[in-house]
Residue frames relative to the residue before (quaternion, step in Angstrom):
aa qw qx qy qz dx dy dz
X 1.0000 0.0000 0.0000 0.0000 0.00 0.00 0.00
X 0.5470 -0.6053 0.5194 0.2540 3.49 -0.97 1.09
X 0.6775 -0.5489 0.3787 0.3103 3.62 -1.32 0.59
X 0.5282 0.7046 -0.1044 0.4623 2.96 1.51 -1.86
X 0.6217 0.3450 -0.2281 0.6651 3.94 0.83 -1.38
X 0.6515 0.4726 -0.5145 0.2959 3.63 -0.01 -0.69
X 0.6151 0.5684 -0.2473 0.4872 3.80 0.83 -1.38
X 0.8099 0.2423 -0.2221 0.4859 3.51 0.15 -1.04
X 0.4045 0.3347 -0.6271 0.5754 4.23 0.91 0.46
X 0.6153 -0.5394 0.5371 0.2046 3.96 -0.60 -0.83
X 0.4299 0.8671 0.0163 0.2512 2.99 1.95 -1.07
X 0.2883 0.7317 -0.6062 -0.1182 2.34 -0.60 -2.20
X 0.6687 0.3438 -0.2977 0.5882 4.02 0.74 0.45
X 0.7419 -0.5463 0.3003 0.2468 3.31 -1.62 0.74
X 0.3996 0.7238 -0.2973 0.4776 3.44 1.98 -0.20
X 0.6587 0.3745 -0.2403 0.6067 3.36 1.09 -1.04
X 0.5123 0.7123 -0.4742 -0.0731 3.66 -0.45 0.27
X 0.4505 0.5224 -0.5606 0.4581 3.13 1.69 0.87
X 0.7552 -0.3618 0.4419 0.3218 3.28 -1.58 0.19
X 0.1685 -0.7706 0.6052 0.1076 3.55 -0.91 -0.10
X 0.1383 -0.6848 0.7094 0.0929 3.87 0.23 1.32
X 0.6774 -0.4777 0.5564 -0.0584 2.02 -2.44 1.62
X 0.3337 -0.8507 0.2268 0.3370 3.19 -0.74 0.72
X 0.5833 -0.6603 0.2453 0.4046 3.69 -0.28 0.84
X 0.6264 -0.5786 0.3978 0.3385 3.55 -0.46 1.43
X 0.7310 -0.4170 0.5069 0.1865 3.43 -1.57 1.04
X 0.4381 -0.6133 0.6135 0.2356 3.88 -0.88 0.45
X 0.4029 -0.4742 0.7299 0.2831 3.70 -1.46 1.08
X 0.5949 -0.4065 0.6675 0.1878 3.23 -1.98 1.28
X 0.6278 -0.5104 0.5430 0.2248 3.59 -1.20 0.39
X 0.8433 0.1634 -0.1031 0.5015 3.26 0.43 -1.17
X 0.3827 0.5811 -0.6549 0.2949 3.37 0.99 0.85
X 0.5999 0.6605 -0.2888 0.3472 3.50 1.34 -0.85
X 0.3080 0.7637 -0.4841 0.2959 3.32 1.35 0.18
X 0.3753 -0.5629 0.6579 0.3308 3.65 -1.73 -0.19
X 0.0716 0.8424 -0.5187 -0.1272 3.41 -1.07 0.41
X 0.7478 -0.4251 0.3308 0.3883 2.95 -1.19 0.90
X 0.0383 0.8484 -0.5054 -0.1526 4.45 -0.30 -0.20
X 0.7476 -0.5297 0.3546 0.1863 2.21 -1.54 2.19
X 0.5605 -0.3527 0.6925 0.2862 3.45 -2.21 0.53
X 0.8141 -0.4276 0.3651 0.1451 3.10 -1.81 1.12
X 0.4389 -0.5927 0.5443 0.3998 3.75 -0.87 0.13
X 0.2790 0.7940 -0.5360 0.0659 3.83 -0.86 1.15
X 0.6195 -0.6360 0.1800 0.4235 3.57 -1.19 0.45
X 0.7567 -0.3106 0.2624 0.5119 3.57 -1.37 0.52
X 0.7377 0.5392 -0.3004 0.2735 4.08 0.20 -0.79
X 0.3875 0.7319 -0.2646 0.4941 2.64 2.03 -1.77
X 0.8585 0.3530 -0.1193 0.3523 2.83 -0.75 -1.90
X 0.6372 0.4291 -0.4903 0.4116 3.91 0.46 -0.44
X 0.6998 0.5413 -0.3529 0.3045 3.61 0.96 -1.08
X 0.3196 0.6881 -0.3937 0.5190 3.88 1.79 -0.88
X 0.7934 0.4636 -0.2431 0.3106 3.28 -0.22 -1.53
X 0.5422 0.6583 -0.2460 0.4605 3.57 1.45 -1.02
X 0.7937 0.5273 -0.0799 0.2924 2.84 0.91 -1.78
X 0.6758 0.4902 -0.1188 0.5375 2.94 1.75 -0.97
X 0.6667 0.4444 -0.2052 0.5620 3.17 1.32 -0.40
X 0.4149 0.5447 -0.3699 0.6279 3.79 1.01 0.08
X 0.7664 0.5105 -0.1448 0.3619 3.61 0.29 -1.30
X 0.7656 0.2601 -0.2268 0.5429 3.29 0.95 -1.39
X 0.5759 0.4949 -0.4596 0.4607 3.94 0.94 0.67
X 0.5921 0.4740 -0.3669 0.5386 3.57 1.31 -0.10
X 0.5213 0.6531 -0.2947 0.4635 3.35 1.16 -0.65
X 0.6702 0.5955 -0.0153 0.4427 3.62 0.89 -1.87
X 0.8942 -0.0160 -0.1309 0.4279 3.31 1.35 -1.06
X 0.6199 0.4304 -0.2306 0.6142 3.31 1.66 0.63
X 0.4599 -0.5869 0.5374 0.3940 3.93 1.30 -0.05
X 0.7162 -0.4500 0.3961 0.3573 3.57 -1.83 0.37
X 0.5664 0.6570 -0.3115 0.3879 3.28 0.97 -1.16
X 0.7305 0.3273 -0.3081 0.5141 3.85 0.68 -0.79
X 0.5105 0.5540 -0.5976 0.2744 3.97 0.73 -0.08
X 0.0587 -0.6528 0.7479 0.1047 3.49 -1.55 0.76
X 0.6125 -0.5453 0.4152 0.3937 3.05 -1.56 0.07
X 0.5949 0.5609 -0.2910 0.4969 3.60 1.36 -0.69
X 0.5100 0.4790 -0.3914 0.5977 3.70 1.04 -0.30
X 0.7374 0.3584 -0.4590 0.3421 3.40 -0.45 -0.77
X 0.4149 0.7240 -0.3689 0.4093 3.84 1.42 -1.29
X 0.9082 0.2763 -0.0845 0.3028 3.16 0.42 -1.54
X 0.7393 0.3052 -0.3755 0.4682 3.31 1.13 -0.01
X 0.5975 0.5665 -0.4334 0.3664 2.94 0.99 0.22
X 0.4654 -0.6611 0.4287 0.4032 3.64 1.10 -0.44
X 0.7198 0.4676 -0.3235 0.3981 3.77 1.03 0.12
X 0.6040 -0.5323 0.4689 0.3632 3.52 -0.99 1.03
X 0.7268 -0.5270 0.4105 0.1600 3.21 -1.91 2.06
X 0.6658 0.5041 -0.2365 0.4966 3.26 1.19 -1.16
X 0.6382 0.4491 -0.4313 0.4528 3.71 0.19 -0.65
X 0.5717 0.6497 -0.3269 0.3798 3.19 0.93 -1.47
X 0.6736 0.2198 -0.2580 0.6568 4.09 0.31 -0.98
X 0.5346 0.4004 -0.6320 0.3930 4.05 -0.44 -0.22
X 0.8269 0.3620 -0.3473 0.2540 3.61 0.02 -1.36
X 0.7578 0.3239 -0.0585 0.5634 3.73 1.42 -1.40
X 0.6791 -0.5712 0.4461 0.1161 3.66 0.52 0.15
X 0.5405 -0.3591 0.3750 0.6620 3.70 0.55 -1.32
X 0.7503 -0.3866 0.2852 0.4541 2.38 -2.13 0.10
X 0.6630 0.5599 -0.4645 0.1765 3.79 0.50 -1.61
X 0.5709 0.6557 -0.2164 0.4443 3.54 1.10 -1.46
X 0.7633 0.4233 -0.3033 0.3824 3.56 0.60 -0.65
X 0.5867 0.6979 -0.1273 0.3906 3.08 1.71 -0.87
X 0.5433 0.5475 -0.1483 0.6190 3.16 2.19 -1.30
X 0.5842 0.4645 -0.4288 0.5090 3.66 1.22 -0.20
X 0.8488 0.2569 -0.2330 0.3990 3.03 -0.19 -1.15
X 0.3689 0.5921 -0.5853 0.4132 3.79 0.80 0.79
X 0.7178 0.5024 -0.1899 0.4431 3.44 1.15 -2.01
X 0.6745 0.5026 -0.3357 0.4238 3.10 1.14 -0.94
X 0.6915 0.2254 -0.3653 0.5811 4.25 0.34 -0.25
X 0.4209 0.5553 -0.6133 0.3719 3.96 0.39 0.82
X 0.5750 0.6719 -0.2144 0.4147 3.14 1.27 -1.36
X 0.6141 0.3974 -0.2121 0.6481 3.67 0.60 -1.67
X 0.7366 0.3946 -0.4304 0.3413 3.84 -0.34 -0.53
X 0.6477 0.4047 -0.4172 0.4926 3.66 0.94 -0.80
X 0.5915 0.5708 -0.4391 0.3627 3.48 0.26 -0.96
X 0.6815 0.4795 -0.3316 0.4423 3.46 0.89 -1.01
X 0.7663 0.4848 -0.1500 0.3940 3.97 0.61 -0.67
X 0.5829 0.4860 -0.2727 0.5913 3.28 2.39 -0.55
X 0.7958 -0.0095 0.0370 0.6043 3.87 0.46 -0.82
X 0.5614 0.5915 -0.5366 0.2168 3.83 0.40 0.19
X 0.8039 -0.3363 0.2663 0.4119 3.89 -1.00 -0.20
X 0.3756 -0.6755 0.5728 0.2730 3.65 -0.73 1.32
X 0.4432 0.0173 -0.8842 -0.1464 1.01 -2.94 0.84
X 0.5735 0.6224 -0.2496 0.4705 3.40 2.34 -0.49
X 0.5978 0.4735 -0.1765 0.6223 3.66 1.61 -0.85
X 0.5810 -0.6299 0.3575 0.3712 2.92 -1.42 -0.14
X 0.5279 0.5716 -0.4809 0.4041 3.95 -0.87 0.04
X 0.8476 0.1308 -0.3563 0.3708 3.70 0.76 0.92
X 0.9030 -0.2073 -0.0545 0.3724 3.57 -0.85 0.91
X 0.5645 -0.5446 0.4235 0.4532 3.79 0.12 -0.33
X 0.7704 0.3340 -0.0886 0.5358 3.28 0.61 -1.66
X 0.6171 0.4965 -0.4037 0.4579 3.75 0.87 -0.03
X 0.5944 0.5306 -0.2765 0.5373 3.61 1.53 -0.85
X 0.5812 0.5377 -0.3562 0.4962 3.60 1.16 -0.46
X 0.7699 0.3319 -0.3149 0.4449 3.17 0.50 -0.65
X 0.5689 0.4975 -0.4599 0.4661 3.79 0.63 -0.79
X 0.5486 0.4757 -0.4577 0.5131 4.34 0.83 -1.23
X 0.7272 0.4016 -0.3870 0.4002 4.07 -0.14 -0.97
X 0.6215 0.5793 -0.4144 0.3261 3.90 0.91 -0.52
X 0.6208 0.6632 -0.1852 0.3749 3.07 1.55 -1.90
X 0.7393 0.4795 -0.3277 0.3408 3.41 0.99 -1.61
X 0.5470 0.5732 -0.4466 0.4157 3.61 1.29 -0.68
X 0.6341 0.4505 -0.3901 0.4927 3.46 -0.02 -1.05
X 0.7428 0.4199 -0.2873 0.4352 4.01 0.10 -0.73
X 0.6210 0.4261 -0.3762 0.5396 3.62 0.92 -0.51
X 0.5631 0.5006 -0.3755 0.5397 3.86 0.91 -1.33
X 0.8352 0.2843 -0.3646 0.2977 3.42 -0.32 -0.74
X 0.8274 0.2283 -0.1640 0.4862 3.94 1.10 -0.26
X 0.0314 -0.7524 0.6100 -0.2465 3.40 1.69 1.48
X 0.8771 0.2430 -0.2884 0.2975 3.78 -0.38 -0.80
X 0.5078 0.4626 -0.4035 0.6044 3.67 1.29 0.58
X 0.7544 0.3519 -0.2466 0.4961 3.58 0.17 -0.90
X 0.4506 0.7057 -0.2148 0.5028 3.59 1.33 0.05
X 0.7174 0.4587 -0.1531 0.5015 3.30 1.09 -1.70
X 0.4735 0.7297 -0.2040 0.4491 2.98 1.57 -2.03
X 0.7575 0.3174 -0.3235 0.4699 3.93 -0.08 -1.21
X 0.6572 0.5856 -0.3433 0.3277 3.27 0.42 -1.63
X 0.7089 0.5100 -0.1652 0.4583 3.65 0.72 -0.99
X 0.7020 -0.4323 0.0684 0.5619 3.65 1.80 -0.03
X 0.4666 -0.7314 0.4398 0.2323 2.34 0.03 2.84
X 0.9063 0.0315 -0.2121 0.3643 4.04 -0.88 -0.99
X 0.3021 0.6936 -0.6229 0.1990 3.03 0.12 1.34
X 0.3538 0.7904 -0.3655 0.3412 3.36 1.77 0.18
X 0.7153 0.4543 -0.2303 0.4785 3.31 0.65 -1.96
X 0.7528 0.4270 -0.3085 0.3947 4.27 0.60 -0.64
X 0.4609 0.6685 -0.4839 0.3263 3.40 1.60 -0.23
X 0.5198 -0.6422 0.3953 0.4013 3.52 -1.35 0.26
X 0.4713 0.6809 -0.3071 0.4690 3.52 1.27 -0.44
X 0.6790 0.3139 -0.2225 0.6253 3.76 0.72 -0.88
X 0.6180 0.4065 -0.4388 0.5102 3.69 0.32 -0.15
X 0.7031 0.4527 -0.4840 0.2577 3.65 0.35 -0.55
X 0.3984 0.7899 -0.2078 0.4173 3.05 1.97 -1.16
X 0.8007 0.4213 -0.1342 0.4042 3.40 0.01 -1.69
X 0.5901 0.5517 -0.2434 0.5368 3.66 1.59 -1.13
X 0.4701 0.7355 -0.1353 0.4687 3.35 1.10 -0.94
X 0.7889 0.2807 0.0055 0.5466 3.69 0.21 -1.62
X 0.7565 0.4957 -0.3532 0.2392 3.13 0.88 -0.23
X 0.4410 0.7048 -0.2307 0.5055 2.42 2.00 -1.27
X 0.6469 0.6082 -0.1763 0.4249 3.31 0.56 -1.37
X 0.6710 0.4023 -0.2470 0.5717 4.16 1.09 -0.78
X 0.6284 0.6267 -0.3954 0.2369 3.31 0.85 -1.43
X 0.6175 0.6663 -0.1439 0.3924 2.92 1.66 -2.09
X 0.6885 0.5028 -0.2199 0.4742 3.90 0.88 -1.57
X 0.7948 0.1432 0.0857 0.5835 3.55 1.04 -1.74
X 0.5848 -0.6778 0.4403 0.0689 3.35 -0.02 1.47
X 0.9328 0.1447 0.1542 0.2919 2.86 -0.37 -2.07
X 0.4985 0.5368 -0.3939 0.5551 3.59 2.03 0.06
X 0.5852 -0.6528 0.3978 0.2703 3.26 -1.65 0.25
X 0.3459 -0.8734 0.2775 0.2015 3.36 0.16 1.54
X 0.7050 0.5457 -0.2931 0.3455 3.04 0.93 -1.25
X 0.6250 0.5507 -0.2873 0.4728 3.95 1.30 -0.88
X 0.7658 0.4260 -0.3158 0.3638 3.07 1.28 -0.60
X 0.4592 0.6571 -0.3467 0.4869 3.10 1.52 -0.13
X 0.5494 0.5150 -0.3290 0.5698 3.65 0.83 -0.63
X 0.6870 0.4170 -0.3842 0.4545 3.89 0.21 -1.33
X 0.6536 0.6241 -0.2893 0.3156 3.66 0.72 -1.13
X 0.7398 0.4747 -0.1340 0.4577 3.19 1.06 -1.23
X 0.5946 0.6711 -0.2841 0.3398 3.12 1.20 -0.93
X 0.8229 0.3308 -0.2987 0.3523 3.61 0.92 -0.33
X 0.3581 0.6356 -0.3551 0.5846 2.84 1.30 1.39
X 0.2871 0.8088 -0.4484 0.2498 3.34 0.87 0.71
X 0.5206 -0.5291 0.4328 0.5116 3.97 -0.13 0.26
X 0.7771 0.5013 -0.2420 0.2936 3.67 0.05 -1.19
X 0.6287 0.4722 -0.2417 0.5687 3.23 1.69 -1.43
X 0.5981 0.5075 -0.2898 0.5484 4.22 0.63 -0.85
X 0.6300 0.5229 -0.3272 0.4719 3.87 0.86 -0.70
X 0.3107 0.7352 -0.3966 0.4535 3.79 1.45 -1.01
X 0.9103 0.1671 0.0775 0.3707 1.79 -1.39 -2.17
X 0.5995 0.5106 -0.5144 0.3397 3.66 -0.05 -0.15
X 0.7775 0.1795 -0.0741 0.5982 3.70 0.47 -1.58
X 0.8293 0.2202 -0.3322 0.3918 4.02 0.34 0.39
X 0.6295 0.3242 -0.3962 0.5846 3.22 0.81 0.34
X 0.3182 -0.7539 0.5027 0.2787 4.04 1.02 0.10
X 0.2455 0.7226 -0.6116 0.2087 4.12 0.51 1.12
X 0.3799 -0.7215 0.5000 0.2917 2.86 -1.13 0.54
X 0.7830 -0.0524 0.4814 0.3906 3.63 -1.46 -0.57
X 0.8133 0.2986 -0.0238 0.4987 3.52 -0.10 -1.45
X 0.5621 0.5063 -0.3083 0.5768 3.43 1.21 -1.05
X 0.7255 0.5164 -0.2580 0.3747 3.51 0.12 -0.84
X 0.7309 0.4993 -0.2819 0.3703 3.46 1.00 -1.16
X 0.7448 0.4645 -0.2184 0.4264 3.19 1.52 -1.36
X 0.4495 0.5602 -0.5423 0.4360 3.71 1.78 0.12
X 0.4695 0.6975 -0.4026 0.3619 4.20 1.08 -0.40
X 0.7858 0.4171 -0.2574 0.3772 2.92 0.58 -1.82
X 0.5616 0.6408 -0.2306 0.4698 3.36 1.19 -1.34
X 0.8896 0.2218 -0.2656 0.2982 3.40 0.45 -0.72
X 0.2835 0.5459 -0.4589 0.6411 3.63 2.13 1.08
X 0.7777 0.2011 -0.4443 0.3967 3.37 -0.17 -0.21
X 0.1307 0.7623 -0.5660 0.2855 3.54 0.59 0.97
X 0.8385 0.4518 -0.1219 0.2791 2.90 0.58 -1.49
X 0.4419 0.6291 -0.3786 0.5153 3.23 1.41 0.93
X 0.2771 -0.7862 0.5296 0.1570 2.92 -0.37 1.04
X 0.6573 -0.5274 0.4516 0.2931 3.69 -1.26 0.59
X 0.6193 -0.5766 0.4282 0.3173 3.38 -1.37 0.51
X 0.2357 -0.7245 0.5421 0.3545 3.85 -0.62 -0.44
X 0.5373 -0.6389 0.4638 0.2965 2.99 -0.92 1.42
């Protein structure tokens, strides 16, 4: 018997002279199988604190004046970091804007892949559904007038983005788990779907809903699917 057979019986004697399969490799986690959203280059510790400025400076000009008011000399200034770094790192304004869109997609998945339940994992399916439907409002409300531009500039460029795939991969998982036996993945689409920039843009700035208004039109409109009693 070959050395090679000896190792892979376990052995080493003529007792061993089948093989012994290995043991078959651990299952991927579901939601490793996610898309994600991808991270900003590797950079140094300074780099990266000033980014963070930059992006933060932005999404509070953003928050209280709309995209339209973001200059490059604003960001400079509230953030605390020279005009110049500012274009070395982002280019213009439009580019910078495409960051910090990608850049709180990022913080939102993280938050729905491994942050604290009912939004993380470690509570029910359907309770994570709902906390994920609470989150997306607040995240759509708060970056309607970017994610707006974003559509307007190529309406279905939404459904191939990696950010809406993670989403959509996300919800389904998330139905399969609650509802077994319904088709998850279509419904995940129907689910998401009223969340569109344009529709959230509505009701947010022309119909004056709020946040809260918005969530409880959600709940209300899942529990549709009950059908009335018979008289």
């Amino acid at each position: 018997m070959s050395d090679t057979r000896k190792r892979r019986s376990g052995t080493g004697g003529d007792s061993g002279d089948q093989p012994v399969d290995a043991p078959a490799p651990a299952p991927t986690p579901l939601l490793s199988l996610l898309p994600t959203v991808g991270g900003p280059a590797p950079e140094r510790a300074d780099a990266a604190r000033n980014r963070r400025k930059i992006l933060d400076a932005a999404a509070r000009i953003v928050a209280e004046d709309g995209p339209e008011a973001v200059t490059m000399n604003q960001v400079a200034h509230a953030s605390g970091i020279g005009v110049g770094t500012v274009y070395r790192r982002f280019g213009d304004v439009s580019q910078l804007l495409w960051a910090l869109l990608d850049d709180r997609e990022r913080q939102f998945q993280e938050a729905y892949l491994s942050g604290p339940p009912p939004l993380g994992p470690g509570a029910p399916a359907a309770e994570r559904l709902d906390a994920f439907l609470d989150a997306l409002v607040d995240r759509v409300v708060e970056q309607r007038e970017i994610l707006l531009a974003a559509q307007t500039a190529a309406p279905t460029a939404r459904y191939t983005s990696g950010a809406y795939l993670a989403m959509h991969t996300h919800v389904t998982l998330l139905i399969s788990h609650a509802r077994p036996t319904t088709n998850a993945p279509l419904l995940a689409h129907l689910l998401l779907a009223p969340f569109s920039p344009s529709l959230m843009h509505h009701l947010s700035q022309d119909q004056h809903l709020s946040a809260e208004d918005l969530k409880a039109g959600v709940r209300q409109l899942l529990s549709l699917k009950q059908r009335p009693e018979s008289p």
